[in-house]
N, CA and C atoms as a LAMMPS dump frame, in Angstrom:
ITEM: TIMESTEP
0
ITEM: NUMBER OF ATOMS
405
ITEM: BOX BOUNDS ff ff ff
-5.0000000000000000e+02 5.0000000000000000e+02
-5.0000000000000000e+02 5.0000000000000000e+02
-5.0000000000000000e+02 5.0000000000000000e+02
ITEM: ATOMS id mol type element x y z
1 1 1 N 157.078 452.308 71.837
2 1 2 C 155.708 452.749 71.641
3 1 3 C 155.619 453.459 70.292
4 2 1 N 154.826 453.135 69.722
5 2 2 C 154.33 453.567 67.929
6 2 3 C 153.749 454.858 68.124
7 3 1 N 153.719 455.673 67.449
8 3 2 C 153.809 456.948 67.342
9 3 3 C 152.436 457.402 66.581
10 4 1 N 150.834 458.026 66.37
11 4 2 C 150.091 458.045 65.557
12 4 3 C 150.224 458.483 64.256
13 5 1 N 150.722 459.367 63.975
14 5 2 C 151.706 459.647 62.812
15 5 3 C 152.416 458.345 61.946
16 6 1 N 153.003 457.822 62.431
17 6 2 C 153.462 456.48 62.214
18 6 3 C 152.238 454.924 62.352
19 7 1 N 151.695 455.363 62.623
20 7 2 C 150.464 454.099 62.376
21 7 3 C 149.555 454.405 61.515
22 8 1 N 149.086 456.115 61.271
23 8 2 C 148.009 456.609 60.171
24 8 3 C 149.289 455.978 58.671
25 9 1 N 150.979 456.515 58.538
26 9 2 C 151.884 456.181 57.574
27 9 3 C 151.579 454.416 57.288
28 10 1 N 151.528 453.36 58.149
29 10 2 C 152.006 451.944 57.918
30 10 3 C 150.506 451.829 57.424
31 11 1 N 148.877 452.305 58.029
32 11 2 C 147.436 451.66 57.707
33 11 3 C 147.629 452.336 56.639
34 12 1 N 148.028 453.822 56.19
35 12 2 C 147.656 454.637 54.588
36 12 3 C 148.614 453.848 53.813
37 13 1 N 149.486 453.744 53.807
38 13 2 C 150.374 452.414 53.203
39 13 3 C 149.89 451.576 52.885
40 14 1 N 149.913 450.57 53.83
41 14 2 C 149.206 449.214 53.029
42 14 3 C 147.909 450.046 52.886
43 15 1 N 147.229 450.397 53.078
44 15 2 C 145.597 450.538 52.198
45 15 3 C 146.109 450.858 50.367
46 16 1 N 146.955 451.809 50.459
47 16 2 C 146.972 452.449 48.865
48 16 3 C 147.93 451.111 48.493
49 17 1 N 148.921 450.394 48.887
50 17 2 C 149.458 449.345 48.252
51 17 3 C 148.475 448.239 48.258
52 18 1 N 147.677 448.065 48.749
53 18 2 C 146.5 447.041 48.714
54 18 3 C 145.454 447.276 47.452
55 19 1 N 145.415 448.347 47.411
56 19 2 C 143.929 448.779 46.497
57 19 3 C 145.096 448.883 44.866
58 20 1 N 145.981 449.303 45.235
59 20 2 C 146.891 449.604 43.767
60 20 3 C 147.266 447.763 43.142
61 21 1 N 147.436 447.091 44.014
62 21 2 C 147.788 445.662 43.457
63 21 3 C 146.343 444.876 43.288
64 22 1 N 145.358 445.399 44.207
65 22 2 C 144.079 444.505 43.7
66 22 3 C 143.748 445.206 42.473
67 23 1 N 144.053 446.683 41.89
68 23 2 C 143.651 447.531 40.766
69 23 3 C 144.234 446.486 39.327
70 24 1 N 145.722 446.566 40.053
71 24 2 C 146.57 445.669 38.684
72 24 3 C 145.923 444.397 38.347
73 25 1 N 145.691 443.688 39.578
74 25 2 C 145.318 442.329 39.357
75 25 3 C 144.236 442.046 38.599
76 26 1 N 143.296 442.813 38.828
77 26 2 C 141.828 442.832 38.372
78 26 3 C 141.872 443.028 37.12
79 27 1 N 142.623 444.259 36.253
80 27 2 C 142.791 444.541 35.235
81 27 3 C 143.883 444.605 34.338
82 28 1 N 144.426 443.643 34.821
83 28 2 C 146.058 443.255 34.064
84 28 3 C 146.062 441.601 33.96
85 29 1 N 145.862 440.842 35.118
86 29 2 C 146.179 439.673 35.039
87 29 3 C 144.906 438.435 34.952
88 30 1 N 144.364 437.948 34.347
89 30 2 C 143.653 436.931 34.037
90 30 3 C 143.716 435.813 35.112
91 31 1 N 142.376 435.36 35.304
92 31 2 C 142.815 434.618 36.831
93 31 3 C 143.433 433.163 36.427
94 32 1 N 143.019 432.849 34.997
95 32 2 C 142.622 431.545 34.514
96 32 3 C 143.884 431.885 33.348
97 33 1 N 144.499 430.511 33.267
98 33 2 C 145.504 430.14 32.082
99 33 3 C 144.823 430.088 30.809
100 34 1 N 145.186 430.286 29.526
101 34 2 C 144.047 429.857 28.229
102 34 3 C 144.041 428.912 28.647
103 35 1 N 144.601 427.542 28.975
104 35 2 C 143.531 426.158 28.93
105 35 3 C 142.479 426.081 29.998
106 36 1 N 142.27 427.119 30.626
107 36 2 C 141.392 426.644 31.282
108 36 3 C 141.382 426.875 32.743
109 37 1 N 143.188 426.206 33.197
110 37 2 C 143.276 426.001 34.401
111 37 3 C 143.74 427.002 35.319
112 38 1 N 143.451 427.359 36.895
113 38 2 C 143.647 428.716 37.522
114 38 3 C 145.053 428.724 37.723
115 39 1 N 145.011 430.436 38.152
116 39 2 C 146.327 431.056 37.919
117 39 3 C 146.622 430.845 39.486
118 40 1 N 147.73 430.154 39.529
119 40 2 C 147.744 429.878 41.251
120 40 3 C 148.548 431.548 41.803
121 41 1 N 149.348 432.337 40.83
122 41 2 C 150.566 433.183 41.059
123 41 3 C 149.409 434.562 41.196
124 42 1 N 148.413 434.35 40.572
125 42 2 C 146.931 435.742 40.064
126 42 3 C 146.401 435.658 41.642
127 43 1 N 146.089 434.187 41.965
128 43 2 C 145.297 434.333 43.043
129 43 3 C 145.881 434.289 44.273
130 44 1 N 147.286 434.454 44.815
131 44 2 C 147.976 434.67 45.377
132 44 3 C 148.27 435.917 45.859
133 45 1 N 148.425 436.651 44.705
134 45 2 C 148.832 437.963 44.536
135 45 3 C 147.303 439.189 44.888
136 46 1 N 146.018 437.943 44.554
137 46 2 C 144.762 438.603 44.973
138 46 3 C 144.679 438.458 46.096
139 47 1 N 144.828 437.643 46.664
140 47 2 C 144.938 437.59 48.3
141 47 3 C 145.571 438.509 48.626
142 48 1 N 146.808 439.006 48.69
143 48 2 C 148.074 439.81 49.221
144 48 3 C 147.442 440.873 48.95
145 49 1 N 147.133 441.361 47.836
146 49 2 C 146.751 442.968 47.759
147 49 3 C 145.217 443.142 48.862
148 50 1 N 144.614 441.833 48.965
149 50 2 C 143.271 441.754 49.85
150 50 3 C 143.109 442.377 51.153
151 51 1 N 144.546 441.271 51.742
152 51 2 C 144.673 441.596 53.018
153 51 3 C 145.419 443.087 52.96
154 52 1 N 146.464 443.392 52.341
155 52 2 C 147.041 444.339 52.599
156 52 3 C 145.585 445.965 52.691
157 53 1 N 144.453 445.616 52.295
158 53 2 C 143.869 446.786 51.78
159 53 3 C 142.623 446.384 53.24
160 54 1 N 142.746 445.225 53.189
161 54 2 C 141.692 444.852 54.823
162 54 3 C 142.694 445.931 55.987
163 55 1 N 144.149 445.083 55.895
164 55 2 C 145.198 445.753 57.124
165 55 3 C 144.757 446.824 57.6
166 56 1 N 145.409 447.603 56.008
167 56 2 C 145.01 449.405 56.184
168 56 3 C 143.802 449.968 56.577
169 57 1 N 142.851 449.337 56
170 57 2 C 141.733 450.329 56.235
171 57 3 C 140.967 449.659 57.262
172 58 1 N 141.366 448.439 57.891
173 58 2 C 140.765 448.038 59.692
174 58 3 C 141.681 449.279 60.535
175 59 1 N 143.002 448.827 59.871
176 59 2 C 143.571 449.928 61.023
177 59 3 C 143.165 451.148 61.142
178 60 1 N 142.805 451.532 59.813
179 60 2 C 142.208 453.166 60.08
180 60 3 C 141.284 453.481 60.439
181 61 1 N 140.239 452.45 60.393
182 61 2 C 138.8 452.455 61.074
183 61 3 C 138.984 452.185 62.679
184 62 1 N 140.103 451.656 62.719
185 62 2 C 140.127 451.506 64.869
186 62 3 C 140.863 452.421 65.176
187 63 1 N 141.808 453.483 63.987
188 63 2 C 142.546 454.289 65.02
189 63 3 C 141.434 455.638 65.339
190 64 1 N 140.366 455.664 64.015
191 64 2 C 139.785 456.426 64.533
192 64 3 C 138.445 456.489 65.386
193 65 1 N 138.01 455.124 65.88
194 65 2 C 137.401 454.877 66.983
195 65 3 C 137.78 454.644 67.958
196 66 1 N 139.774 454.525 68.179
197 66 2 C 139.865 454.586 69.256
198 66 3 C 140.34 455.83 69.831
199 67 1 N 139.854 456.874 69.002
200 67 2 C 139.514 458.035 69.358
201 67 3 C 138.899 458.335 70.767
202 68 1 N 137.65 457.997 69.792
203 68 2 C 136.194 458.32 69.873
204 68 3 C 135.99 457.356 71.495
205 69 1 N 136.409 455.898 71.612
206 69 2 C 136.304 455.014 72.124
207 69 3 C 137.647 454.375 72.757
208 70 1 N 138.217 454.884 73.56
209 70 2 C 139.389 454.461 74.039
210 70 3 C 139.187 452.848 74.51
211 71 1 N 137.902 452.387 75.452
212 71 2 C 137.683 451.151 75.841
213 71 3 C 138.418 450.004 74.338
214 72 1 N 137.845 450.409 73.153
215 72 2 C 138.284 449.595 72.037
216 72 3 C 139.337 449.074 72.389
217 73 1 N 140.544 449.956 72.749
218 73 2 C 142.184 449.651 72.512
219 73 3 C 142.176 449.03 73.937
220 74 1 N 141.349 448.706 74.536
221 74 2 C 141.634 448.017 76.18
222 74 3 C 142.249 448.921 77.223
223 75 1 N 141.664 450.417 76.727
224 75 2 C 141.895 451.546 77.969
225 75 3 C 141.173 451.42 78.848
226 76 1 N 140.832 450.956 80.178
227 76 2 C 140.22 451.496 81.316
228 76 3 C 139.663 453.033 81.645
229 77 1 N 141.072 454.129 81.382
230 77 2 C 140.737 455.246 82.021
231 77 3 C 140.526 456.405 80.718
232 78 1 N 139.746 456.543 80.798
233 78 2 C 139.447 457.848 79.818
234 78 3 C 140.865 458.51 79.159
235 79 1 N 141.887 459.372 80.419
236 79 2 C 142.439 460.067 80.355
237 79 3 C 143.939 459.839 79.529
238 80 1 N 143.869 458.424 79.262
239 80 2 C 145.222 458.05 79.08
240 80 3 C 144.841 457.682 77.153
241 81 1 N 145.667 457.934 76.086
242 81 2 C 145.867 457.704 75.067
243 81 3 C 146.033 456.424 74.753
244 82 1 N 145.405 456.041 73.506
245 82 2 C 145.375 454.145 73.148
246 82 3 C 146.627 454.008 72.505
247 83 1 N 147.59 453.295 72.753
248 83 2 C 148.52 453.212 72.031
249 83 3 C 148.541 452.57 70.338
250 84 1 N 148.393 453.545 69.92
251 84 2 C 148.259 453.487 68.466
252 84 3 C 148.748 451.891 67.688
253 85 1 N 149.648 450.987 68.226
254 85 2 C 149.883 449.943 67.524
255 85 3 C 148.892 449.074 67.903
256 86 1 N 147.588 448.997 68.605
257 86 2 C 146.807 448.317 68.865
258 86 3 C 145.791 448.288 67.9
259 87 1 N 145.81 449.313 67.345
260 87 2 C 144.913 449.654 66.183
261 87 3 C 145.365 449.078 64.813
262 88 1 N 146.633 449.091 64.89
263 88 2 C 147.832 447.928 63.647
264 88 3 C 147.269 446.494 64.286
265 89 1 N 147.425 446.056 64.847
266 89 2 C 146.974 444.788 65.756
267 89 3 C 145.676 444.288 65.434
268 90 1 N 144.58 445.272 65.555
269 90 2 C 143.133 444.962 65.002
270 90 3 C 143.311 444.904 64.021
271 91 1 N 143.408 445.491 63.065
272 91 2 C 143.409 445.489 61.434
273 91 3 C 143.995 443.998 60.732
274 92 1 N 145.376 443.893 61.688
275 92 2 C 145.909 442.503 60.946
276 92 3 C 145.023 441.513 61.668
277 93 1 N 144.478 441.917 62.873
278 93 2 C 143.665 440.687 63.266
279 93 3 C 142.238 440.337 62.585
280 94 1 N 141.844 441.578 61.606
281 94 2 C 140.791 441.063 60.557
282 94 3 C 141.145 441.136 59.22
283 95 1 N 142.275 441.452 58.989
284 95 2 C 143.109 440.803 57.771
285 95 3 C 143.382 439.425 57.976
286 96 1 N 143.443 439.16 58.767
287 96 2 C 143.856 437.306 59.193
288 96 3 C 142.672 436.631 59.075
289 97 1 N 141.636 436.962 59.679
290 97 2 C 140.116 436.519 59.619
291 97 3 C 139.661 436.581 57.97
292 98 1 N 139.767 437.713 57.37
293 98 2 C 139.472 437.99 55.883
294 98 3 C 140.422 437.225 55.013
295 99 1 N 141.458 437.074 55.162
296 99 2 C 142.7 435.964 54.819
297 99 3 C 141.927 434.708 54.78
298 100 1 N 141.608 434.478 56.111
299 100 2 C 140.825 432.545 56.562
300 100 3 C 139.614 432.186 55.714
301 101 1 N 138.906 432.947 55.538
302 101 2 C 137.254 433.112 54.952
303 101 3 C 137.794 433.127 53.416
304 102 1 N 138.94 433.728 52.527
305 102 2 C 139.19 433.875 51.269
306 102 3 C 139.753 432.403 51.065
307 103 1 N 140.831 432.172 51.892
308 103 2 C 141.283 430.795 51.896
309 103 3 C 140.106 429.683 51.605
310 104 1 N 139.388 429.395 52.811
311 104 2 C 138.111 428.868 52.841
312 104 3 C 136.639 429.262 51.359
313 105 1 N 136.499 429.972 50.821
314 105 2 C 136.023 430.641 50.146
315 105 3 C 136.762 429.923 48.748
316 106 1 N 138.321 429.884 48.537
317 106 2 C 138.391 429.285 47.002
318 106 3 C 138.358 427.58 47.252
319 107 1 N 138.514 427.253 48.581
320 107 2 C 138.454 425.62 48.63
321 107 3 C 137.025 425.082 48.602
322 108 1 N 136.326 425.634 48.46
323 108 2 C 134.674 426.023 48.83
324 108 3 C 134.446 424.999 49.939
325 109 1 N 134.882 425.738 51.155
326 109 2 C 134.513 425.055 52.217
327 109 3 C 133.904 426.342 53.309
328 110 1 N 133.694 427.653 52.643
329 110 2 C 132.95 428.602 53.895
330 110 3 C 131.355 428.624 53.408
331 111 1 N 131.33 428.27 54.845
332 111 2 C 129.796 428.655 55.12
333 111 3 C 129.331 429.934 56.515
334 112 1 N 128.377 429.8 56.862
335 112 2 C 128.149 431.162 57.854
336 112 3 C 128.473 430.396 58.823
337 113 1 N 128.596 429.311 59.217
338 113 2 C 129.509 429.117 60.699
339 113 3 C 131.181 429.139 60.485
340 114 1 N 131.7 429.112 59.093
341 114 2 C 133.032 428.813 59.693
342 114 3 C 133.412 430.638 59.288
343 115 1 N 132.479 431.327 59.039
344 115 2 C 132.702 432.741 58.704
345 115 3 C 132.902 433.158 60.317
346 116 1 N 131.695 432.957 60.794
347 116 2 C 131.033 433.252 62.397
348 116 3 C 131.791 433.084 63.426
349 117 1 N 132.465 431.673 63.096
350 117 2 C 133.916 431.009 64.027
351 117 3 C 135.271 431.957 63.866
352 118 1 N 135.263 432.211 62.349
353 118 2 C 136.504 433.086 62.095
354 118 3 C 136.391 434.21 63.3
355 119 1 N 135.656 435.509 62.826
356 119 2 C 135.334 436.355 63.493
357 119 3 C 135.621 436.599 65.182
358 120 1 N 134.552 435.249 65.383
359 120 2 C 134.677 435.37 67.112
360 120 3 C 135.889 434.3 67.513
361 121 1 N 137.047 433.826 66.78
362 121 2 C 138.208 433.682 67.125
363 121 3 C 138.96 434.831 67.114
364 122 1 N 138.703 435.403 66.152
365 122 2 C 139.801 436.827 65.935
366 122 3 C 139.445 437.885 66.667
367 123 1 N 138.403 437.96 67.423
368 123 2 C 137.515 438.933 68.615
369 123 3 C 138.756 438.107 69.889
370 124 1 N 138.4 436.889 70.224
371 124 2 C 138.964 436.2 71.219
372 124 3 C 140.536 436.572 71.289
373 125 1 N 141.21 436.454 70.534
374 125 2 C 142.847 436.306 70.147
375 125 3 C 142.69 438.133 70.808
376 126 1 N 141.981 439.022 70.017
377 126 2 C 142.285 440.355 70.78
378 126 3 C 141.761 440.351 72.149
379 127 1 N 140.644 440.306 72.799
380 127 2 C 140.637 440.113 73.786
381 127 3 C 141.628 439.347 74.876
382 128 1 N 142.267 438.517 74.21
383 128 2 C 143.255 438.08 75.319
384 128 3 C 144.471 438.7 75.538
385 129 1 N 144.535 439.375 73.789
386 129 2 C 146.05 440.376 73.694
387 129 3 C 145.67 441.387 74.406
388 130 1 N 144.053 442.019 74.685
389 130 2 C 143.987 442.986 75.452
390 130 3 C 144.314 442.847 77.033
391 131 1 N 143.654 441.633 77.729
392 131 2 C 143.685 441.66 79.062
393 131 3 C 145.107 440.643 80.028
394 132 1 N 145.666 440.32 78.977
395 132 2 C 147.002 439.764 79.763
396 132 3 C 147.899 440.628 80.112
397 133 1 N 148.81 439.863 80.985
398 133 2 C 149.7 440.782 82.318
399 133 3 C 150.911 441.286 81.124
400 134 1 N 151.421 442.169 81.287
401 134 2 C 151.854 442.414 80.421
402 134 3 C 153.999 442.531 81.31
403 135 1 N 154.937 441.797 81.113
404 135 2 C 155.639 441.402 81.787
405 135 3 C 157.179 442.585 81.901
């Protein structure tokens, strides 16, 4: 069991390594080669710092609603604490969604349904991680 201390350390982590490599990227590396053609290694590396800065700061936005909101983390009872890696769990599960839509987005193939689909797949995938038997 993950520790909150240790999940605020891994979401403040990747958030500041996310925002520090999208900082570099933006203003160090050119997306486009001089001839013209894209930087496949620029936009790679824009992705990675993307998600890493989605990770962090989903996770920090659910650890602190699952404060507020224990139901979030798939608590039933008020009284009992959300186990903090569920809140790591959401975050990568809309880092994955924000991942799909960027993917989709440079192939120019997103539109508002395959945004819409993303979403309520990555709602679904937690919901099932929430309510299965757990062995």
């Amino acid at each position: 069991m993950m520790m909150r201390r240790q999940a605020l350390g891994t979401a403040g982590g990747a958030a500041v390594s996310g925002a520090a490599l999208l900082a570099f990227i933006l203003w160090s590396v050119p997306p486009t080669y001089p001839s013209g053609e894209p930087n496949p290694a620029a936009l790679l590396l824009f992705l990675l710092g993307l998600l890493l800065l989605v990770f962090g700061f989903g996770g920090l936005v659910a650890l602190a609603l699952h404060g507020r909101w224990p139901n979030l983390a798939g608590i039933r009872d008020r009284r009992k604490r959300p186990d903090p890696g569920v809140a790591l769990r959401q975050g990568g599960l809309l880092a994955a969604a924000v991942g799909v839509m960027g993917v989709l987005t440079y192939l120019g193939l997103l539109d508002i349904a395959f945004a819409l689909v993303t979403l309520v797949i990555a709602g679904l995938v937690e919901a099932f991680l929430q309510n299965r038997k757990s062995r």
